[in-house]
C-alpha positions, 0 to 999 in steps of 0.5 A: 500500500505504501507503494500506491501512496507514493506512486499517487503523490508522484501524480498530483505533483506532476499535475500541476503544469499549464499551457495557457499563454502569459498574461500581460496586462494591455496598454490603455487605448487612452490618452494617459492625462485627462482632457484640457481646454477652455472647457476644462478647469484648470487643474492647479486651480482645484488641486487642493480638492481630494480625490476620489480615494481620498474620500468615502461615501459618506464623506462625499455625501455630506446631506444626512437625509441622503445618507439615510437613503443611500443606506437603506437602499444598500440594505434593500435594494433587490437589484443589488441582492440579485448582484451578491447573489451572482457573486454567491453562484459564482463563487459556487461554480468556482468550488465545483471546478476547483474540486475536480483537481482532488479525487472523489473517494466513495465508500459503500458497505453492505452485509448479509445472512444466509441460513444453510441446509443441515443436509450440507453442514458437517456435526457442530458447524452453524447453519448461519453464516454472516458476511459483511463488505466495504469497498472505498474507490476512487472512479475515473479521476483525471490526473492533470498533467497538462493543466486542462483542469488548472486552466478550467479552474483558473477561468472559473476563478477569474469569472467569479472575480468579474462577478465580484466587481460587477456587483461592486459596479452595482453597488456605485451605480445604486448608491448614485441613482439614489443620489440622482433621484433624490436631487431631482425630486429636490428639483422638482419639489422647487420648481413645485413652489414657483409654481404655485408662488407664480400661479398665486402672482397671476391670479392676483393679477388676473383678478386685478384686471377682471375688475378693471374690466368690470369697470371699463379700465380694462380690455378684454385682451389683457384679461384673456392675456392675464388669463392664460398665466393663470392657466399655464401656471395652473398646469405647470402645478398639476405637472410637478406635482406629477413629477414629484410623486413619480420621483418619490415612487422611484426613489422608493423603489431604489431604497427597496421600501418607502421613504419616510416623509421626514427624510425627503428634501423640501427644495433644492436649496435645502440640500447639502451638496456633495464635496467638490473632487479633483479627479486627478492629473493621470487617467490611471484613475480609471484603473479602479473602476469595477467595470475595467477591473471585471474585463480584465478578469475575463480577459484572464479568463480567456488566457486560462480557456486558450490553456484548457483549449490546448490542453486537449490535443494532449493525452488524458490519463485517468486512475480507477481505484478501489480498495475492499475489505470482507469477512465472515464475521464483523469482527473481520472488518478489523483486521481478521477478513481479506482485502483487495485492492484495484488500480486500473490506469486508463489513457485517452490519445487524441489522434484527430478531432475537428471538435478540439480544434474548433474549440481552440479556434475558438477559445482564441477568438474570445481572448480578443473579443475580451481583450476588445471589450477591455479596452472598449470598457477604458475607452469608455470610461475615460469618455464619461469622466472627460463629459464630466469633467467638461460639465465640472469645467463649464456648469459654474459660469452658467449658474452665474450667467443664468442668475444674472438673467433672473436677476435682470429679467426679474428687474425687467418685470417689475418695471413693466408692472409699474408702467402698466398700472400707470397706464404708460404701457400695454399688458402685453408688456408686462406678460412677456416679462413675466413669462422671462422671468419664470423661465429664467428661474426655472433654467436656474433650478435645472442648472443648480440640480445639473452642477449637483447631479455632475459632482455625483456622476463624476465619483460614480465614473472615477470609481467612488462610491463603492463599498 
């Protein structure tokens, strides 16, 4: 027996080659610093800034009422279960091809009686006899010469990896959403209250004219002009009403239960905004994203399958064993019974097999589909920061521009006002100012909620908002 050991150690030390090719980790397909131009900030200018490394989650997300969503959203949130769930699976699978390095021993026992005739026993023998069995065997295990077994767990490992950083790319993209929606319900909520200050303004003025109509100070035309202010700030009301309650109901799917009415934003204006962050001076940055760290593990992957591929055009060899043990009395199990025991090597030679060299072909070109969805994956991503980055550049000197215009345009309105009620100028005056100055405050509030939003996507994109 001795022998046998030493003789399947020998075996499991030479299984342990492989025949995938090397892997070396590919060039970005980008330009290694960030984009610059007069749409860009200067990078001196927010160095100070941190970086997404630098910061947490909840040290990014400085509003409190948020933190408490983001939180429970994590907790809740289905998609995201569905995503650790993969994870579960796939570390699952990785087990089962892991196992297949090892032998699977099998025990199987079994015993009997058998009662004999008398006429066939000699004077003093039992007519019972007790036979009792066990066989412990190994069936058909594979002995790794070659690596195809190595190569098939390194695949599988490298898939559970991806998974891995697909449910953290999940997780950045939940914990974003969630931010998202909850500044444009803010938004929303704000645009809500002018809405109704407007729509408050304009029935005032309506009724106004409608007894300055009454009495001959008035036309007809400035009544039905004032009118349709009333109207349209009517329907603007019902319309962010609407949009507020489906920006609830969004929110409150993303957390995975409601939202208590206490922790919503009343306006944009109450919110905290997110920290500033520098998204630094090399575009290596991305090489954190879960996104391009998935590619590459399945551009791993692709590697170990090539190894596996080739693999086959190798022979296989493959041991049955088996060792047993019998007697007539139970006693004999421990020693007074006879054993036996089996070994019985078989070894498959490929001669010719279109099949293996289809897979090979095959197992090929997924390692450049891979390595093409890698670098697409960079490409991407350095795209999505450098927009970012273009929206951090630009989006100041429109809030400020924006609030000069509502300033003036406001301005405006108030001067036309006080010409029509000293009879100096027409309505028609006074209600296109108006509708200036609501659409100006309006394009103010998209411009604030669009300068919030673009600080979160910028951490999303860079990385940030992970575990």
């Amino acid at each position: 027996m001795r022998r046998q050991i030493v003789f399947w150690g020998l075996l499991v030390l030479l299984g342990g080659c492989s025949l995938a090719p090397k892997y070396t980790q590919p060039l970005a397909p980008i330009p290694a610093e960030w984009p610059q131009g007069p749409a860009y900030k200067d990078t001196q200018a927010i160095a100070e800034a941190p970086t997404v490394r630098e910061l947490s989650r909840q040290e990014f997300f400085t509003d409190p009422k948020l933190q408490q969503i983001i939180e429970t959203a994590l907790n809740n949130n289905r998609d995201l279960r569905l995503a650790v769930l993969n994870v579960e699976r796939t570390r699952a699978l990785y087990g089962i091809q892991r196992a297949e390095l090892f032998p699977a021993v099998n025990a199987v026992g079994a015993g009997g009686k058998q009662r004999l005739s008398a006429d066939l026993l000699s004077p003093g023998d039992s007519r019972t006899i007790e036979q009792y069995s066990v066989d412990l065997g190994i069936a058909s295990w594979e002995i790794d010469f070659f690596g195809r077994i190595r190569s098939l767990k390194e695949q599988a490992l490298e898939e559970y990896l991806a998974t891995d950083e697909a449910r953290r790319g999940a997780q950045i993209a939940l914990v974003s959403e969630v931010a998202r929606v909850y500044l444009t319900l803010a938004a929303d909520l704000e645009n809500l209250k002018l809405a109704r200050s407007t729509l408050e303004t304009q029935q005032g003025i309506y009724n106004l004219i409608q007894r300055q109509y009454e009495v001959g100070l008035a036309n007809e035309l400035d009544l039905r002009r004032a009118q349709t202010q009333v109207d349209t700030a009517r329907g603007d009301v019902a319309r962010f009403k609407q949009m507020a309650a489906q920006d609830q109901n969004a929110l409150n799917l993303l957390a995975g239960s409601p939202v208590p009415e206490d922790i919503l934003p009343a306006d944009l204006a109450s919110v905290n905004p997110p920290k500033e962050i520098f998204a630094g001076l090399s575009s290596e940055a991305l090489l954190n994203r879960p996104d391009i760290i998935a590619a590459e593990h399945r551009l791993k992957g692709a590697y170990a399958f090539i190894g596996a591929a080739r693999a086959a055009f190798f022979p296989r060899i493959s041991l049955t064993t088996s060792v047993g043990t019998a007697s007539d009395e139970l006693s004999g199990l421990f020693g007074s019974g006879s054993g036996t025991w089996s070994f019985a090597p078989q070894i498959a030679v490929p001669i010719f097999d279109a099949r293996t060299w289809a897979a090979y072909r095959i197992s090929k070109a997924e390692r450049e589909i891979a390595l093409a969805q890698y670098e697409k994956t960079i490409q991407t991503a350095f795209r999505e920061v450098a927009d970012a980055l273009a929206v951090q550049g630009t989006v100041d000197q429109q809030v400020f521009a924006q609030q000069s215009l509502t300033n003036a345009v406001a301005d405006t309105y108030r001067l036309s006002e006080k010409r029509y009620s000293k009879g100096i100028d027409s309505y028609l005056g006074v209600l296109d100012a108006q509708r200036s100055l609501y659409a100006a405050q309006q394009g103010l509030i998209s411009l604030r909620l669009a300068k919030l939003a673009n600080q979160v996507r910028l951490y999303a994109v860079l990385g940030g908002g992970g575990e």
